[in-house]
N, CA and C of each residue as an Amber inpcrd file, in Angstrom:
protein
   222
 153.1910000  58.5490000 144.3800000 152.6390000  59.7980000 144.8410000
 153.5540000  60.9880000 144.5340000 154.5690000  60.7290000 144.1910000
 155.8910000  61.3670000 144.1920000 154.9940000  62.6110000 142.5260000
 154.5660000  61.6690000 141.3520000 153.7500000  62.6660000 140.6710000
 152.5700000  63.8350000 141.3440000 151.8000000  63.3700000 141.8140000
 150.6540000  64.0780000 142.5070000 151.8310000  65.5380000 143.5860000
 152.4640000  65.4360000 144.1650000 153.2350000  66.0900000 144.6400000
 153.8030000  67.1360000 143.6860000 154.4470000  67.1190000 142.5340000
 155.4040000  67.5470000 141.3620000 154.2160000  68.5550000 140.5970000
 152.6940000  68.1180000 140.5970000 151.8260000  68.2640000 139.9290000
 151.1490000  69.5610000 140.1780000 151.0470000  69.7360000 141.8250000
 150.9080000  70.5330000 143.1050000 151.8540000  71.6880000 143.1790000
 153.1680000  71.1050000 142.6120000 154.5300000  72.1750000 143.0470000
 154.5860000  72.8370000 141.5770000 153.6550000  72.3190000 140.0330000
 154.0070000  72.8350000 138.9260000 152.8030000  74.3400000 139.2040000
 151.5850000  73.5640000 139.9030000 150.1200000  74.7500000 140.1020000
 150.2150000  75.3680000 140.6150000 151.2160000  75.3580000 141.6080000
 151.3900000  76.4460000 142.5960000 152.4740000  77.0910000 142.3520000
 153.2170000  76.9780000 141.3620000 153.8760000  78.5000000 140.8780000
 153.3700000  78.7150000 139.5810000 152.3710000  78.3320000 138.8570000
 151.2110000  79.1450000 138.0530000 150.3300000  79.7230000 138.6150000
 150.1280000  79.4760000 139.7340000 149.0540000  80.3250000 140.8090000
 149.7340000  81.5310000 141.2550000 151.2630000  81.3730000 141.5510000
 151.7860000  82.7230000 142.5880000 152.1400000  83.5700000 140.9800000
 152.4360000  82.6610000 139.8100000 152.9300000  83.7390000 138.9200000
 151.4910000  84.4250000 137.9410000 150.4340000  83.7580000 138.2230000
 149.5020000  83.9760000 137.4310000 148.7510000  85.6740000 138.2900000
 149.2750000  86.0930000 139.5350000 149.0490000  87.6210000 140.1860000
 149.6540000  88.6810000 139.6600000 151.2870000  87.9650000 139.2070000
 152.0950000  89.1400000 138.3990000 151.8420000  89.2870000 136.8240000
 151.7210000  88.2030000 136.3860000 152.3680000  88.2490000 134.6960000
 150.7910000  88.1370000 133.9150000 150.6800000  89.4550000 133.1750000
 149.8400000  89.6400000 132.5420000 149.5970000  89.0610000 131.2320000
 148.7350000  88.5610000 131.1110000 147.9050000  87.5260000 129.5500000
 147.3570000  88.2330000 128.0930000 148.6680000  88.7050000 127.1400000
 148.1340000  89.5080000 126.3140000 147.0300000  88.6030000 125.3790000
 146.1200000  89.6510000 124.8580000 144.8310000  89.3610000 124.4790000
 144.8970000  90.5770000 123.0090000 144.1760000  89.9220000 121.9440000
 144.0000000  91.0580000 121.1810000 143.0030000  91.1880000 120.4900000
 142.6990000  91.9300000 119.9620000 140.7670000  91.7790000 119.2950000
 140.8360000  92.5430000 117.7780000 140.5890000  92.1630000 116.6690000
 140.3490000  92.6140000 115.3590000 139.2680000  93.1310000 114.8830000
 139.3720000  94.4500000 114.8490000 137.5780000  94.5250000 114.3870000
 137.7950000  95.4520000 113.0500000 136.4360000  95.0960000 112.1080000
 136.5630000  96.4490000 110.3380000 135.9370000  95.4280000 109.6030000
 135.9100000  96.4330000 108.4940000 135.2180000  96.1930000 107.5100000
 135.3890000  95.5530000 106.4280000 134.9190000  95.1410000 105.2190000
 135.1050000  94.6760000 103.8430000 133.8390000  95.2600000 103.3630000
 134.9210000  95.9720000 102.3700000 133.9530000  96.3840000 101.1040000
 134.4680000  96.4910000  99.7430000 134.0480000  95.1900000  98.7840000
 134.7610000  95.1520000  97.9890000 136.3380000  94.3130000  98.3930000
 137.3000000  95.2860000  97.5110000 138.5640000  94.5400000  97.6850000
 138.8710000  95.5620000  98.6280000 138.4260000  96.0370000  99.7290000
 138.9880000  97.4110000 100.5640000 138.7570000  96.5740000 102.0780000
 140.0160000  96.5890000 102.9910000 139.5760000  96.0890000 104.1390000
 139.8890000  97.2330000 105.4120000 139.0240000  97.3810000 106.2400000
 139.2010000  99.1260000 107.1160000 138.8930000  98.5340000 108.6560000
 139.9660000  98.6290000 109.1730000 140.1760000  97.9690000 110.3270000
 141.1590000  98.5500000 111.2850000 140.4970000  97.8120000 112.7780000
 141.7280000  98.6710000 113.6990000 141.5880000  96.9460000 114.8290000
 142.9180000  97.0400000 114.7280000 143.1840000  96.4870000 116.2990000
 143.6600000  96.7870000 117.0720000 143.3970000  96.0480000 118.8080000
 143.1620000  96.3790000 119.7430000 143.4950000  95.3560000 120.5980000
 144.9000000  95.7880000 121.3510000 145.7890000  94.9410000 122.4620000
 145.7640000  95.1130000 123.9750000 145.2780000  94.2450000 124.4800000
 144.9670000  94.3150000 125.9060000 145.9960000  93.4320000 126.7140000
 146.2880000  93.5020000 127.9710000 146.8890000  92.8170000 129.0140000
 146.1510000  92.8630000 130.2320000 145.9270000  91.5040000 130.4550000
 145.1050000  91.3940000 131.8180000 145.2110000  90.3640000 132.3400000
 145.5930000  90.4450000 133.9800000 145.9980000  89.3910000 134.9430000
 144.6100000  88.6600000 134.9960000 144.9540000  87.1600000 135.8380000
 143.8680000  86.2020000 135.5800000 143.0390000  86.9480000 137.1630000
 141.9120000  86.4180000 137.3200000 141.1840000  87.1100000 138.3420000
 141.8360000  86.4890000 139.5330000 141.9310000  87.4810000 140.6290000
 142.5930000  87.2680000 142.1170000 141.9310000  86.0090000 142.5390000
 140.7920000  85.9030000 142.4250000 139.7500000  84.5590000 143.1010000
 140.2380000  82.5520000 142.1460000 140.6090000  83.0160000 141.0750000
 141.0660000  82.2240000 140.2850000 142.5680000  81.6170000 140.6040000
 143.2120000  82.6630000 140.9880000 144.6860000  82.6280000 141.5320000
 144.7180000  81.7460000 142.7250000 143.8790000  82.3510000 143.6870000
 143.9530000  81.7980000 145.0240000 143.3370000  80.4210000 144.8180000
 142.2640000  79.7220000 143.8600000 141.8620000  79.0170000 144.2760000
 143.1810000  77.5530000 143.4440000 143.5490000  78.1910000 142.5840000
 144.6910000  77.2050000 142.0380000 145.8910000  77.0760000 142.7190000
 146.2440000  77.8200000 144.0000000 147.1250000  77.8090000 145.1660000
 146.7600000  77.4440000 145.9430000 145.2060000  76.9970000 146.1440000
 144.8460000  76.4390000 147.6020000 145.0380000  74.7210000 146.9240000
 144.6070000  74.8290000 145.7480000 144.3820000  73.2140000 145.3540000
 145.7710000  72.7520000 144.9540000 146.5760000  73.7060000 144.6670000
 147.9600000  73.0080000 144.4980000 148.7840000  72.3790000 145.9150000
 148.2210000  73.1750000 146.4660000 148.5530000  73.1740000 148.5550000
 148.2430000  71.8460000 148.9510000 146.3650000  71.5960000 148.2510000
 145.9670000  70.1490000 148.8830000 146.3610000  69.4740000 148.0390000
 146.8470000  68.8340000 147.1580000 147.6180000  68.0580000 146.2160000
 148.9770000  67.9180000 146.7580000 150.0020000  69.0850000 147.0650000
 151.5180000  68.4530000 147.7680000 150.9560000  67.8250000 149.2640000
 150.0230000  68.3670000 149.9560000 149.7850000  67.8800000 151.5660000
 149.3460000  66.5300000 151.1830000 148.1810000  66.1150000 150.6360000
 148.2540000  64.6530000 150.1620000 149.3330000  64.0480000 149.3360000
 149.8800000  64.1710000 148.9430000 150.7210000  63.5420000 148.1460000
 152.0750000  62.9070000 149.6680000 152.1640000  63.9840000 150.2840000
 153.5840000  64.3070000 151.5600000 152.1710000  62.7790000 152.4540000
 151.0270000  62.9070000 153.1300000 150.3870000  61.9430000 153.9690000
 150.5250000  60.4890000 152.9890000 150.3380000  60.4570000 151.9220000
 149.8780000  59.0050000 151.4160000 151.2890000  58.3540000 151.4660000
 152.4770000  59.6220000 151.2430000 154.0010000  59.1920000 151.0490000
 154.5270000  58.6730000 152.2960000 153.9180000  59.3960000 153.1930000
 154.6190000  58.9700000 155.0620000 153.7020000  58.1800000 155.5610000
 152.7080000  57.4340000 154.6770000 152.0950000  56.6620000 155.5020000
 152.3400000  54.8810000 155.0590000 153.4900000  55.0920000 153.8870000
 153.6200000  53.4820000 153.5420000 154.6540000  53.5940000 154.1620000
């Protein structure tokens, strides 16, 4: 159980760090014409959604709490 625990403690600081640290993203957009290519890109940063966060901190929560009952119960 000692994994299931470790597994819990890796999700739940991708959950508390996934509120701060923003996910760059970038998008390519243009043309071809001929041998001519006319283009612009476009760089974004954006945190994962608050509802997404919390729910990978609640499930990392029930993963160490089971892992801590199945461990204190052999």
């Amino acid at each position: 159980m000692r994994v299931l625990f470790w597994i819990g403690a890796v999700l739940m600081v991708l959950g508390i760090a996934s509120f701060f640290v923003p996910i760059p993203h970038s998008e390519k957009e243009g043309i071809n014409a001929g041998g001519v290519h006319i283009g612009i890109e476009t760089k974004h940063q954006e945190t994962v959604s608050p509802v997404v966060s919390a729910a990978m901190i609640l499930a990392a929560a029930g993963m160490m709490i089971a892992a801590k009952r199945r461990h204190g119960s052999n």
